[in-house]
CHARMM-style PDB file with segment names, atoms N, HN, CA, C and O in Angstrom:
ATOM      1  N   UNK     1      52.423 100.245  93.761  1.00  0.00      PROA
ATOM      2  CA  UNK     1      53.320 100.688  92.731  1.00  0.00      PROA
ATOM      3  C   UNK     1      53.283 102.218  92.620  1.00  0.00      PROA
ATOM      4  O   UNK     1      54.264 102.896  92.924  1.00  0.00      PROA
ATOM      5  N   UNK     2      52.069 102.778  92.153  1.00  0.00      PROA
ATOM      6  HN  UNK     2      51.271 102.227  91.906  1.00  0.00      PROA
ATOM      7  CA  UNK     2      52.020 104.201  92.715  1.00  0.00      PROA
ATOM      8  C   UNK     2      52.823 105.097  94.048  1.00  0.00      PROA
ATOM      9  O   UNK     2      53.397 106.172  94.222  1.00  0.00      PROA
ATOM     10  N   UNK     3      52.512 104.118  94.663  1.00  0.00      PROA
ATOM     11  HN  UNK     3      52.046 103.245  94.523  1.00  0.00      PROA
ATOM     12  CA  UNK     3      53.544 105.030  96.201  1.00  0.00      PROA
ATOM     13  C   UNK     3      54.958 105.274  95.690  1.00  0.00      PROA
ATOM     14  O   UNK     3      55.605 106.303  95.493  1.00  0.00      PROA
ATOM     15  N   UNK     4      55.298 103.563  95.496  1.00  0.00      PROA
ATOM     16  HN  UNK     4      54.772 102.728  95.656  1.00  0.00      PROA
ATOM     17  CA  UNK     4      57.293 103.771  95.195  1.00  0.00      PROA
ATOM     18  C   UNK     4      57.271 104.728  94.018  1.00  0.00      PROA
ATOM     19  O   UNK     4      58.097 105.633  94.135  1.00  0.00      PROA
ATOM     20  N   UNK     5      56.612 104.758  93.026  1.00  0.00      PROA
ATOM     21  HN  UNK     5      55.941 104.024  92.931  1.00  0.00      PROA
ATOM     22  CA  UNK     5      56.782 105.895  91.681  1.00  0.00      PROA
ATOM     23  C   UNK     5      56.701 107.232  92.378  1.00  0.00      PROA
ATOM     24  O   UNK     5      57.680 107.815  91.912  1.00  0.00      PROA
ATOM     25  N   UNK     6      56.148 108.015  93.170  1.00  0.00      PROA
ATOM     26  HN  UNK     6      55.353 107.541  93.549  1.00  0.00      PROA
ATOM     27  CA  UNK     6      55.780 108.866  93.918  1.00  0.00      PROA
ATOM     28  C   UNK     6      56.624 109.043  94.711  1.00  0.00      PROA
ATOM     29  O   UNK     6      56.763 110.225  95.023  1.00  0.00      PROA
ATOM     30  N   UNK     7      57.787 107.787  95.569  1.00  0.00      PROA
ATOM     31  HN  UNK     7      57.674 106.827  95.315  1.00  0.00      PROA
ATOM     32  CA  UNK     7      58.737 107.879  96.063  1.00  0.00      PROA
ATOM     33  C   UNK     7      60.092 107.776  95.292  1.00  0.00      PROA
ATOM     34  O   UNK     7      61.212 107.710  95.799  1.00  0.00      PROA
ATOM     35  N   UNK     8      59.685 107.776  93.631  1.00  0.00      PROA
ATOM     36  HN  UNK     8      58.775 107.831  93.219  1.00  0.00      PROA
ATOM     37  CA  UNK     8      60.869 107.554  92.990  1.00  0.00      PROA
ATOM     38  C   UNK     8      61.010 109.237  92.573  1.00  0.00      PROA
ATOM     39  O   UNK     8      62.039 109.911  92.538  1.00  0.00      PROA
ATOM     40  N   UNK     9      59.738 109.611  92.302  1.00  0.00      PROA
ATOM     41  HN  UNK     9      58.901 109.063  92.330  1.00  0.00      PROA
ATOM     42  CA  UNK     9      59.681 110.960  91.820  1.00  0.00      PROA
ATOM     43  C   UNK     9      60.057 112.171  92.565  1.00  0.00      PROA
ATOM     44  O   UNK     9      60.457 113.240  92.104  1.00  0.00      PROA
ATOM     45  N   UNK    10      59.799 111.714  94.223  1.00  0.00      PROA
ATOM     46  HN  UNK    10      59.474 110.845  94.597  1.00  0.00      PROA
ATOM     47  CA  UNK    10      60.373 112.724  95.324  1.00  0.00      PROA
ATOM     48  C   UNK    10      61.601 112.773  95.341  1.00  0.00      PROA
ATOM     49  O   UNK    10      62.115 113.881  95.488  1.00  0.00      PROA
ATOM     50  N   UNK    11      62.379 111.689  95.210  1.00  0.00      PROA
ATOM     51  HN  UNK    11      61.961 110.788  95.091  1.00  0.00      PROA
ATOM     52  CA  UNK    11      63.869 111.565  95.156  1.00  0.00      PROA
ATOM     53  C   UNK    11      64.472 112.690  94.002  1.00  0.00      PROA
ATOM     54  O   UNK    11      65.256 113.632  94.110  1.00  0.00      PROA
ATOM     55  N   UNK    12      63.892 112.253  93.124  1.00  0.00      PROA
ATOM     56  HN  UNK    12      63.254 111.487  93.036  1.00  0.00      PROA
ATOM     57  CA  UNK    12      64.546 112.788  91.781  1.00  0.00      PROA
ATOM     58  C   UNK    12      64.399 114.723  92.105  1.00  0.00      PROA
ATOM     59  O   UNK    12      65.201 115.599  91.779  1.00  0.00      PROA
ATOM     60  N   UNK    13      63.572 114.806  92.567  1.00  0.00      PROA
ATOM     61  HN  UNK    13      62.922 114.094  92.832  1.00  0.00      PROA
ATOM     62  CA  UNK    13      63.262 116.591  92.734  1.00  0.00      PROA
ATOM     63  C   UNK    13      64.063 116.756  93.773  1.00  0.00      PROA
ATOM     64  O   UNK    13      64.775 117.741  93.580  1.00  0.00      PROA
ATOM     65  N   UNK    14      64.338 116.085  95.099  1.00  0.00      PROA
ATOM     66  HN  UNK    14      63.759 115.284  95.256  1.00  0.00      PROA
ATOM     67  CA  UNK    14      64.967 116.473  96.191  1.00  0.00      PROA
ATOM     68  C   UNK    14      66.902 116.705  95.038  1.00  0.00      PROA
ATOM     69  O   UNK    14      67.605 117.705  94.891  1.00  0.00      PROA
ATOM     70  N   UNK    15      67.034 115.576  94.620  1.00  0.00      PROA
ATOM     71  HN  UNK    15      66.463 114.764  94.739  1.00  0.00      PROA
ATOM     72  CA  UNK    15      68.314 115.705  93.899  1.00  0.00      PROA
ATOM     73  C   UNK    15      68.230 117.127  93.127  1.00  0.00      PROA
ATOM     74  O   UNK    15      68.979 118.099  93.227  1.00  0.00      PROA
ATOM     75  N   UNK    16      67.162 116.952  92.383  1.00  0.00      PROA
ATOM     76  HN  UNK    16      66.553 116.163  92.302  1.00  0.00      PROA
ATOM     77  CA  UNK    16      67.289 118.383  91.673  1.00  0.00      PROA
ATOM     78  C   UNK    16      67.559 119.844  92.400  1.00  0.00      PROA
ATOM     79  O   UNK    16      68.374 120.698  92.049  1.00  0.00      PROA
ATOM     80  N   UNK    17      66.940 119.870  93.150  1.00  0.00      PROA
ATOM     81  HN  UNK    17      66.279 119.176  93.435  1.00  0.00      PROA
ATOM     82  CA  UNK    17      66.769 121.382  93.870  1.00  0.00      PROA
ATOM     83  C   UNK    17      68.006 121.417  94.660  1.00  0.00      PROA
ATOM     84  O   UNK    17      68.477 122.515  94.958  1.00  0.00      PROA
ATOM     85  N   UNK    18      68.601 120.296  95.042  1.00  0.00      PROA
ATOM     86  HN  UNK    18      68.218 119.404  94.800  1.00  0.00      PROA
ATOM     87  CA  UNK    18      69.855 120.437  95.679  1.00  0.00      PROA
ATOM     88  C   UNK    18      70.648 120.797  94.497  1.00  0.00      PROA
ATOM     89  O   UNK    18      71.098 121.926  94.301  1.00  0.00      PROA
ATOM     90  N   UNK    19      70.825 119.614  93.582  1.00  0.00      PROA
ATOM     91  HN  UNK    19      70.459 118.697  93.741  1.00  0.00      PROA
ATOM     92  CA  UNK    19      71.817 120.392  92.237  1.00  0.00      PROA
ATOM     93  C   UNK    19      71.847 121.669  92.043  1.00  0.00      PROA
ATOM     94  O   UNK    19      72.898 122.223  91.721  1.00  0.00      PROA
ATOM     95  N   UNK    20      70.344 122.545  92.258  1.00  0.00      PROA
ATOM     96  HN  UNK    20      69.490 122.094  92.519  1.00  0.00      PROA
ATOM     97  CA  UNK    20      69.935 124.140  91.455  1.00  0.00      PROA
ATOM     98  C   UNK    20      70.277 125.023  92.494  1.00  0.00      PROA
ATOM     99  O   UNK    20      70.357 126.237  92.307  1.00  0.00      PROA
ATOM    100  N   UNK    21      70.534 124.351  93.842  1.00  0.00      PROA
ATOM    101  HN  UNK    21      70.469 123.364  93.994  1.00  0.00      PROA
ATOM    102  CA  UNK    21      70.729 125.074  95.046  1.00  0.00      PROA
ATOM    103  C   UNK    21      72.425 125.236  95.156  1.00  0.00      PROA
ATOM    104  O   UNK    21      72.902 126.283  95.594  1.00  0.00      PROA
ATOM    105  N   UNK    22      73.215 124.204  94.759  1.00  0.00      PROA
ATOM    106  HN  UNK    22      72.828 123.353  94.404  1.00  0.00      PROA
ATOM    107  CA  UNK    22      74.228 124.128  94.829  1.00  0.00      PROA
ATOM    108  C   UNK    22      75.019 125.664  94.141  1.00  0.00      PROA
ATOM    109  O   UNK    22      75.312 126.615  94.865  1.00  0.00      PROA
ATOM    110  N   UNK    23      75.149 125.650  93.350  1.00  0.00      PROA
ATOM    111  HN  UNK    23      74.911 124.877  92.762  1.00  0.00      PROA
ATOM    112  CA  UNK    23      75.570 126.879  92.561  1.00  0.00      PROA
ATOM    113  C   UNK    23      75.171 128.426  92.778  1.00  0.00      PROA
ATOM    114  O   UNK    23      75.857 129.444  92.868  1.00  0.00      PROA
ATOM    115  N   UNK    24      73.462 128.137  92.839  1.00  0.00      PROA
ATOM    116  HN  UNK    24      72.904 127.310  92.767  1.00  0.00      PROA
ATOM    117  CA  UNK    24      72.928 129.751  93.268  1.00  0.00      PROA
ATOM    118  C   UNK    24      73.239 130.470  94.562  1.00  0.00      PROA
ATOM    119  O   UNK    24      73.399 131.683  94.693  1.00  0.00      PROA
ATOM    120  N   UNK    25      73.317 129.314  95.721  1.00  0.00      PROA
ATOM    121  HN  UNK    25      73.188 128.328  95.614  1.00  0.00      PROA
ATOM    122  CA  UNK    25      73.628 129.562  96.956  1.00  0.00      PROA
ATOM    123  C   UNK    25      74.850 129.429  97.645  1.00  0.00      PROA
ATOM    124  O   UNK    25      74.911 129.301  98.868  1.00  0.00      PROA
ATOM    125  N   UNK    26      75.676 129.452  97.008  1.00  0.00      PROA
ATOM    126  HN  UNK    26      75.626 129.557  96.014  1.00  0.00      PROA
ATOM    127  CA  UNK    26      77.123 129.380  97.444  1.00  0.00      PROA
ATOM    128  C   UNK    26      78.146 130.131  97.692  1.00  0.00      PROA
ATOM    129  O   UNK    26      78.920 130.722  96.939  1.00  0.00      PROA
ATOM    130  N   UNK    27      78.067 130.045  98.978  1.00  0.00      PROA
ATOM    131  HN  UNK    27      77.438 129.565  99.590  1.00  0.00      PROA
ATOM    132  CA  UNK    27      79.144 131.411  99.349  1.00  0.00      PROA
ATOM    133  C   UNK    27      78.302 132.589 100.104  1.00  0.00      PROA
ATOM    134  O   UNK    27      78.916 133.383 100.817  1.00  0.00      PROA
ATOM    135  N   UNK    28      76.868 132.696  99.938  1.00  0.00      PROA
ATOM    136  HN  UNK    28      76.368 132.051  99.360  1.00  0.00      PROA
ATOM    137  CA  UNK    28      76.181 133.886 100.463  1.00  0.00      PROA
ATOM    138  C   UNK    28      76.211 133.666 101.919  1.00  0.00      PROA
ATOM    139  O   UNK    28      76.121 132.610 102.546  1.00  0.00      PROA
ATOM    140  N   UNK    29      76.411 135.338 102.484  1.00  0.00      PROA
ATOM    141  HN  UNK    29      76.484 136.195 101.974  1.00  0.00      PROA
ATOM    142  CA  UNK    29      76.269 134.637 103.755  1.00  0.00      PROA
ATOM    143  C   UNK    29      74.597 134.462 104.738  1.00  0.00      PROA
ATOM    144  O   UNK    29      73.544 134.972 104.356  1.00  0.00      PROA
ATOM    145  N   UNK    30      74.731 133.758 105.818  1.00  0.00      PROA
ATOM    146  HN  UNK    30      75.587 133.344 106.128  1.00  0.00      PROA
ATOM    147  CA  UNK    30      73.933 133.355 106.315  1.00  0.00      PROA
ATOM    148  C   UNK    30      73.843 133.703 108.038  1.00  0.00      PROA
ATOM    149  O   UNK    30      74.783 133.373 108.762  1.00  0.00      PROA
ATOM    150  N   UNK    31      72.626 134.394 108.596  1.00  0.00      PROA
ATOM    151  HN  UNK    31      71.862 134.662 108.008  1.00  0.00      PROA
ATOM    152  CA  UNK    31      72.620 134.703 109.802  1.00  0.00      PROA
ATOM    153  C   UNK    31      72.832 133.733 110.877  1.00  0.00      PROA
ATOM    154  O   UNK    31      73.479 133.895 111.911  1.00  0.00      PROA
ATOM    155  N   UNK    32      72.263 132.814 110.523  1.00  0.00      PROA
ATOM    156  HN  UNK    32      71.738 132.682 109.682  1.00  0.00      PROA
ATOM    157  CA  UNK    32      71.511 131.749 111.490  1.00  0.00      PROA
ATOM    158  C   UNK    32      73.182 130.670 111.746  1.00  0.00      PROA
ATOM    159  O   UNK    32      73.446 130.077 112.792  1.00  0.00      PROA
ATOM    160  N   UNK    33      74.009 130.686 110.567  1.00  0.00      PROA
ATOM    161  HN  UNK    33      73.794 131.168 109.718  1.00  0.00      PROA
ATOM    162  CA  UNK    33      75.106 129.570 110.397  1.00  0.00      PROA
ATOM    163  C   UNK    33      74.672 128.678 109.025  1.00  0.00      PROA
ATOM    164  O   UNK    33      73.613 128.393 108.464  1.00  0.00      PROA
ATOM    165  N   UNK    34      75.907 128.444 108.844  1.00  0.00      PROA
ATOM    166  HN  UNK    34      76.766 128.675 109.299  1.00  0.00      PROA
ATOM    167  CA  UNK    34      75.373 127.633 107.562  1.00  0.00      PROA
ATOM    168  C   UNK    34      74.939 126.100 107.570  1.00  0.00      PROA
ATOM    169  O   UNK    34      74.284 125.408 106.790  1.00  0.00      PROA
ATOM    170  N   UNK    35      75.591 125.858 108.806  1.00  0.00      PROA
ATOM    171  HN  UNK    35      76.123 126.419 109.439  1.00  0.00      PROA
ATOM    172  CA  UNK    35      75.023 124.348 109.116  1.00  0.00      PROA
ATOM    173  C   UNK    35      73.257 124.355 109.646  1.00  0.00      PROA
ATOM    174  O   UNK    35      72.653 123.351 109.271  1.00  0.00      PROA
ATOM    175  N   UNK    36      72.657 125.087 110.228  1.00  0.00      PROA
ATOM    176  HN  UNK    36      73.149 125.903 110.532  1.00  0.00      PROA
ATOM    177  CA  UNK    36      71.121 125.102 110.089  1.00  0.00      PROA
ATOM    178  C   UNK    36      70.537 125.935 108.750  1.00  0.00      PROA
ATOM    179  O   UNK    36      69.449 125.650 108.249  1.00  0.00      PROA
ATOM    180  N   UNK    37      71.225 126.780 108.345  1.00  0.00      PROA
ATOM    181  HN  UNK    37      72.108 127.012 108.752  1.00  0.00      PROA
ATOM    182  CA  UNK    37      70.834 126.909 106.955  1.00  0.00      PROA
ATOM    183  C   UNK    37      70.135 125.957 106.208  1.00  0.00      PROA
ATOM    184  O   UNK    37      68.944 125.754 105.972  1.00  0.00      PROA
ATOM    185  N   UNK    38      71.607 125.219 105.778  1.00  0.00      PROA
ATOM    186  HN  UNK    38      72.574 125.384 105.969  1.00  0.00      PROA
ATOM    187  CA  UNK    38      71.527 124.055 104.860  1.00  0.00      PROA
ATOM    188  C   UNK    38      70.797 123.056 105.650  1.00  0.00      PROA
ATOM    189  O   UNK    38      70.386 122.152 104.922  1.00  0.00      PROA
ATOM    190  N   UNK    39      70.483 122.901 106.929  1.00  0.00      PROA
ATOM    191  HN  UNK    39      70.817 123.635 107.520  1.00  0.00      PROA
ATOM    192  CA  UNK    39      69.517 121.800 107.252  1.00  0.00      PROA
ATOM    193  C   UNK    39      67.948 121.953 107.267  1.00  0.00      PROA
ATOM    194  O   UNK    39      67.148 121.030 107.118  1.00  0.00      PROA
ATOM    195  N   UNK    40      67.650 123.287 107.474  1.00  0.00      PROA
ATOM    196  HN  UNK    40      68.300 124.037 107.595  1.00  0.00      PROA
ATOM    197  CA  UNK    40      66.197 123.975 106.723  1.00  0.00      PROA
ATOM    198  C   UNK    40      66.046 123.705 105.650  1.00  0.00      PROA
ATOM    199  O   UNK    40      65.136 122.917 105.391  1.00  0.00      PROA
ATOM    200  N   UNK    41      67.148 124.422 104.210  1.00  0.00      PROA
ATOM    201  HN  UNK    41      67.888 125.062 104.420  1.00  0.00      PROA
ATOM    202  CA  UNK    41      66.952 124.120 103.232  1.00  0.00      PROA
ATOM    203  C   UNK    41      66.369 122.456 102.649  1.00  0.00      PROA
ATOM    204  O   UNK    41      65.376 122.090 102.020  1.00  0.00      PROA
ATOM    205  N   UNK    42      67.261 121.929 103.088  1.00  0.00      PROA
ATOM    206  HN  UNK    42      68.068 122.227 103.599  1.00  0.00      PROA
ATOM    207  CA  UNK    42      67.170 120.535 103.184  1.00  0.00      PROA
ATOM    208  C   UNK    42      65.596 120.027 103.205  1.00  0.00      PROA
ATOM    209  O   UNK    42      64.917 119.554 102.294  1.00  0.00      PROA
ATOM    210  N   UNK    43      65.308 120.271 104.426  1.00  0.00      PROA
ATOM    211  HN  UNK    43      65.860 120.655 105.167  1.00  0.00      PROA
ATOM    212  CA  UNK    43      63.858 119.904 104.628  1.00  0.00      PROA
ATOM    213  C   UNK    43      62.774 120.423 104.111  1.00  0.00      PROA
ATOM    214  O   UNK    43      61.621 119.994 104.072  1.00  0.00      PROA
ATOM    215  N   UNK    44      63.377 121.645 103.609  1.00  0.00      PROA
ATOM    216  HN  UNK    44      64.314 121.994 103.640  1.00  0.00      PROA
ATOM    217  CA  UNK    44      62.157 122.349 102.431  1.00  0.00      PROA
ATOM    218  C   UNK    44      61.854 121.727 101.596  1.00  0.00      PROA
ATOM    219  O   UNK    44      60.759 121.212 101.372  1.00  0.00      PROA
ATOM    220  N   UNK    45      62.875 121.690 100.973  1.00  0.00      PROA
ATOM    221  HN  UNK    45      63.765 122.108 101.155  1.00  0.00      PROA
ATOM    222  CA  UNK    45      63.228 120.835  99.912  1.00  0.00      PROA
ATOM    223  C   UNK    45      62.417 119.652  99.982  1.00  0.00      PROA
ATOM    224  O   UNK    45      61.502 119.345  99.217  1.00  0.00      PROA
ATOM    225  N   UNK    46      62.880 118.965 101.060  1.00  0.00      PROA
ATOM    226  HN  UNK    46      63.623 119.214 101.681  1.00  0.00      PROA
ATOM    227  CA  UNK    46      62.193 117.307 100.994  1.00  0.00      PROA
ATOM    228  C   UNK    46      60.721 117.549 100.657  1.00  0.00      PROA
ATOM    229  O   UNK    46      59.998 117.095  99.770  1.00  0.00      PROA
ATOM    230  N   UNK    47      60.468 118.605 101.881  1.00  0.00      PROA
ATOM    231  HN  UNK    47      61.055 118.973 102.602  1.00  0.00      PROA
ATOM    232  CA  UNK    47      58.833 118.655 102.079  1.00  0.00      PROA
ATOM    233  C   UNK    47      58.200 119.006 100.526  1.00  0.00      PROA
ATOM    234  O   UNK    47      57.188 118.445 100.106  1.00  0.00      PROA
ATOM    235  N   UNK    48      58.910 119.954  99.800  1.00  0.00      PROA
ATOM    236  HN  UNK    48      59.732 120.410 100.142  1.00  0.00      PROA
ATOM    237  CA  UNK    48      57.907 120.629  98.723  1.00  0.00      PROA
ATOM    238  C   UNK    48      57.931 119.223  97.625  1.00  0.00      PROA
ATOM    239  O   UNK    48      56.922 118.711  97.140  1.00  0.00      PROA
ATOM    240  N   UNK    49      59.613 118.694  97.352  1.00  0.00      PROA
ATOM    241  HN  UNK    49      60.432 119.109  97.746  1.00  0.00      PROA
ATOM    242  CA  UNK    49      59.451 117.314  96.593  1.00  0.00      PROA
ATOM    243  C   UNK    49      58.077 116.220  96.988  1.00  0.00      PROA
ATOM    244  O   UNK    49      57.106 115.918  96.296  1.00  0.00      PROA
ATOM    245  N   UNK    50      58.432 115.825  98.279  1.00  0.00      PROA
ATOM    246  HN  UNK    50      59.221 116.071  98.841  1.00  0.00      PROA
ATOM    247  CA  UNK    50      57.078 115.234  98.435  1.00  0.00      PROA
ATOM    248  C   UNK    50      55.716 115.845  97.812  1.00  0.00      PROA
ATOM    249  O   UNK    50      55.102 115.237  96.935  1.00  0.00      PROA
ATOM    250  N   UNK    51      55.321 116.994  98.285  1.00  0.00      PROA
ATOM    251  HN  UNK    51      55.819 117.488  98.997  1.00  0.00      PROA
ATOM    252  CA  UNK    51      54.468 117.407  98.105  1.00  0.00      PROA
ATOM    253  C   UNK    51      53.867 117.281  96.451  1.00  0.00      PROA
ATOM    254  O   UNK    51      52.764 116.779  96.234  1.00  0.00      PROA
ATOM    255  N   UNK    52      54.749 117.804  95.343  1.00  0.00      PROA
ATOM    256  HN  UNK    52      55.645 118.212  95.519  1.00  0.00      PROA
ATOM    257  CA  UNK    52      54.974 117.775  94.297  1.00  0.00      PROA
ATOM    258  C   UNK    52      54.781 116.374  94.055  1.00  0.00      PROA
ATOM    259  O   UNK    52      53.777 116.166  93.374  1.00  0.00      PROA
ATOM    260  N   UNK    53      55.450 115.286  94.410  1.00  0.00      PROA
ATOM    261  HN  UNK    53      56.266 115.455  94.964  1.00  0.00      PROA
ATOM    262  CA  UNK    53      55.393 113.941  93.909  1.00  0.00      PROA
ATOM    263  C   UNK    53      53.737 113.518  94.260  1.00  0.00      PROA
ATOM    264  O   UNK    53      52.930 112.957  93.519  1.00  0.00      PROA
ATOM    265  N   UNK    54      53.623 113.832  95.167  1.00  0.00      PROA
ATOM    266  HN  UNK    54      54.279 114.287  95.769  1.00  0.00      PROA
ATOM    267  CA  UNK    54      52.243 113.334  95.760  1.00  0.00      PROA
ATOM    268  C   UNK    54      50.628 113.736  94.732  1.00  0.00      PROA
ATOM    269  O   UNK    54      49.730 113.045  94.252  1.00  0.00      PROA
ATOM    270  N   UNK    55      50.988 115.447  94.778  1.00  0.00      PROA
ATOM    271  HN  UNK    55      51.718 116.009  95.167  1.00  0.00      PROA
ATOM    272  CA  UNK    55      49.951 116.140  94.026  1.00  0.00      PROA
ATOM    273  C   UNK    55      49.762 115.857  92.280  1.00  0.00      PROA
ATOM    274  O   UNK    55      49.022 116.313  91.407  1.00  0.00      PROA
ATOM    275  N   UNK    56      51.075 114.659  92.346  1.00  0.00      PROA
ATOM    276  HN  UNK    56      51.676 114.289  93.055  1.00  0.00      PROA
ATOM    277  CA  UNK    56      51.170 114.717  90.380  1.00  0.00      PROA
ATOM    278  C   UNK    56      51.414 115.736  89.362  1.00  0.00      PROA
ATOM    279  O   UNK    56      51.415 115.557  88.144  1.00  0.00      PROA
ATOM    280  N   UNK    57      51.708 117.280  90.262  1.00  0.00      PROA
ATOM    281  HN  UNK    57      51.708 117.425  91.252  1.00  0.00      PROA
ATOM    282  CA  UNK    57      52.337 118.702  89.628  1.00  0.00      PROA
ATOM    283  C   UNK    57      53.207 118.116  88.224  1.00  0.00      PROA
ATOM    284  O   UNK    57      52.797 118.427  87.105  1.00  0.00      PROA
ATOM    285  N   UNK    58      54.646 117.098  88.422  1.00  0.00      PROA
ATOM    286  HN  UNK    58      54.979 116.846  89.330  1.00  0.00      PROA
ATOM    287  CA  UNK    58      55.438 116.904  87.437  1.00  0.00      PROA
ATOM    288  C   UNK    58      55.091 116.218  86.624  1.00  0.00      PROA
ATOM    289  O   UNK    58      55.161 116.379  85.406  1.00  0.00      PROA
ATOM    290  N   UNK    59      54.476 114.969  87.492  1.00  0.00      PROA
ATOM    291  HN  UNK    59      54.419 114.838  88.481  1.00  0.00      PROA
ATOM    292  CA  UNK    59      53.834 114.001  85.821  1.00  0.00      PROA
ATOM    293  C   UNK    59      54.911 112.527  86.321  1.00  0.00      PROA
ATOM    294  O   UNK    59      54.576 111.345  86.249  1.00  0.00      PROA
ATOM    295  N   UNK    60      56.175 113.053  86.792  1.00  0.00      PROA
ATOM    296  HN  UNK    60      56.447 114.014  86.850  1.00  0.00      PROA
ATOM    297  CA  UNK    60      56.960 111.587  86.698  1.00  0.00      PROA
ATOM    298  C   UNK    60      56.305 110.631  87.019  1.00  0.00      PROA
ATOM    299  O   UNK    60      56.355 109.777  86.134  1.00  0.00      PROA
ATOM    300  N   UNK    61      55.502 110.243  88.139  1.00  0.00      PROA
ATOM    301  HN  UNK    61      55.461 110.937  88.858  1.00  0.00      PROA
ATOM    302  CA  UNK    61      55.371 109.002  88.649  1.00  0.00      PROA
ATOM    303  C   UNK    61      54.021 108.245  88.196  1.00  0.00      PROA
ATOM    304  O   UNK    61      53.482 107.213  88.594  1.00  0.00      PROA
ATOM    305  N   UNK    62      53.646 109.346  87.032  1.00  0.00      PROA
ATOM    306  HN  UNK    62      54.084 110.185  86.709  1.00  0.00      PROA
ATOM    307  CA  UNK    62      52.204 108.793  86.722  1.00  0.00      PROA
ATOM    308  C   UNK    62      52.945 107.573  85.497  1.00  0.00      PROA
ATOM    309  O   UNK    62      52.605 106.401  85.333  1.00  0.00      PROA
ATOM    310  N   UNK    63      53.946 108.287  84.836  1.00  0.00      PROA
ATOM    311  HN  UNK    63      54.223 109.238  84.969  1.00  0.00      PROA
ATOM    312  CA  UNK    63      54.879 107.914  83.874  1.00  0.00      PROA
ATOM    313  C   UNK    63      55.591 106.860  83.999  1.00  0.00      PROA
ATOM    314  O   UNK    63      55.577 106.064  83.060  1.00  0.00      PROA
ATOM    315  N   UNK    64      56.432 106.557  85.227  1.00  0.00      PROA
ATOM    316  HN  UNK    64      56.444 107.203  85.989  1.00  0.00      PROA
ATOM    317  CA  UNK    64      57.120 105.876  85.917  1.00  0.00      PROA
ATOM    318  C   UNK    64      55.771 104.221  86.068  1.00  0.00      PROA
ATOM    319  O   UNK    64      55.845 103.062  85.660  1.00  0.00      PROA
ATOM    320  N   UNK    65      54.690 105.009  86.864  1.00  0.00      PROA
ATOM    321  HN  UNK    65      54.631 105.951  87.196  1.00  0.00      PROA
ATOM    322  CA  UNK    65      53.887 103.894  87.352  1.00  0.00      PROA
ATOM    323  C   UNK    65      53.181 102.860  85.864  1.00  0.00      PROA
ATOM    324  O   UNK    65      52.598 101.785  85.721  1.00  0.00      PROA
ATOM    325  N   UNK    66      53.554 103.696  85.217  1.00  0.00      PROA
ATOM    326  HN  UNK    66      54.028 104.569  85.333  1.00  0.00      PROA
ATOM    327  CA  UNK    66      52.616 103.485  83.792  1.00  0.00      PROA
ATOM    328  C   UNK    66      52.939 102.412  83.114  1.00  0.00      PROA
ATOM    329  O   UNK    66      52.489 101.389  82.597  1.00  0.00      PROA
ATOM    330  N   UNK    67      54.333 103.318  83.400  1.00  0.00      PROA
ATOM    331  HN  UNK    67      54.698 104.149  83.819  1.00  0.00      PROA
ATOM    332  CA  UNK    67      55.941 101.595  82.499  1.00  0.00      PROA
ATOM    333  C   UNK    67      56.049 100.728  83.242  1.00  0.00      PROA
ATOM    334  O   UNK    67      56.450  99.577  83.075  1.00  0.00      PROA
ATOM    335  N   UNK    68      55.657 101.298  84.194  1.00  0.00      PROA
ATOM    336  HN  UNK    68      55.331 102.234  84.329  1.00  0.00      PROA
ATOM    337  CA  UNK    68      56.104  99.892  85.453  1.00  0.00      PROA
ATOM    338  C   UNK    68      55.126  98.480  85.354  1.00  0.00      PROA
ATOM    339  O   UNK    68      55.421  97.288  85.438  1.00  0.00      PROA
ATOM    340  N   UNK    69      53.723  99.245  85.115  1.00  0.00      PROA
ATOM    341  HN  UNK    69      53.484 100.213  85.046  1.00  0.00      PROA
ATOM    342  CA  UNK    69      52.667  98.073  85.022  1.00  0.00      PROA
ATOM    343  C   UNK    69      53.045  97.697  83.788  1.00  0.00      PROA
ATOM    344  O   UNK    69      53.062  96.466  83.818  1.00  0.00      PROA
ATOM    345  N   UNK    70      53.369  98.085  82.684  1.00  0.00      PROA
ATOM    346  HN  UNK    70      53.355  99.084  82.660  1.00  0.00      PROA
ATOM    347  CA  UNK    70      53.573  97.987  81.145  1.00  0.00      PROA
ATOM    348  C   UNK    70      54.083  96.106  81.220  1.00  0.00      PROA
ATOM    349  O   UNK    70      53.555  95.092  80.762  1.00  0.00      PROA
ATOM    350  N   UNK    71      55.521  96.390  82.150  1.00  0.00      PROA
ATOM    351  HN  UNK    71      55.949  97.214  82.522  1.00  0.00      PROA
ATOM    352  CA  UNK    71      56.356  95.747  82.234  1.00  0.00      PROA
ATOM    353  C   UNK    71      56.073  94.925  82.833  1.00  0.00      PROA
ATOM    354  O   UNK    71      56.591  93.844  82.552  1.00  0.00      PROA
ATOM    355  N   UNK    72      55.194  94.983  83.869  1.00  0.00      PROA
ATOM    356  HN  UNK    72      54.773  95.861  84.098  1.00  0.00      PROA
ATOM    357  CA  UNK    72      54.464  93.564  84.829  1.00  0.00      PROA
ATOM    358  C   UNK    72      53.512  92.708  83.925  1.00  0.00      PROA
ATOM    359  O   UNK    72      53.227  91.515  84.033  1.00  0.00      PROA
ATOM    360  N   UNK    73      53.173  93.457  83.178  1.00  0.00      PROA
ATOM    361  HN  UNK    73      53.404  94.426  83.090  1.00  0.00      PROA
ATOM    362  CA  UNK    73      52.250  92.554  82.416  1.00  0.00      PROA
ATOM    363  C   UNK    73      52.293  91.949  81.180  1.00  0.00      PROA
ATOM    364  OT1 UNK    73      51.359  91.238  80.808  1.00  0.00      PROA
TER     365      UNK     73
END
């Protein structure tokens, strides 16, 4: 149950940082092309969400896992 909460919590940050990325980064230009741009970004992204979900930094999935057993039992 912990893992999927941890995989519910990576999701939710990958969405986020794309949402926060959407607006700040739009339109600037880019050396490399914007199609490997945005596919770096991308994977930053994934990687630091994971990372974050994993280390318990936000808190969601301790939260998530918490209600979840709440509810199993």
């Amino acid at each position: 149950m912990r893992e999927a909460a941890q995989g519910v919590e990576a999701m939710f940050l990958r969405q986020l940082l794309s949402a926060a990325r959407a607006g700040s980064l739009a339109g600037e230009d880019d050396i490399f092309g914007s199609s490997s741009q945005d596919t770096f970004t991308e994977m930053r992204d994934a990687r630091f969400a994971e990372i974050a979900a994993q280390s318990g930094a936000i808190g969601l999935s301790q939260m998530l896992a918490k209600s979840l057993a709440k509810e199993g039992s």
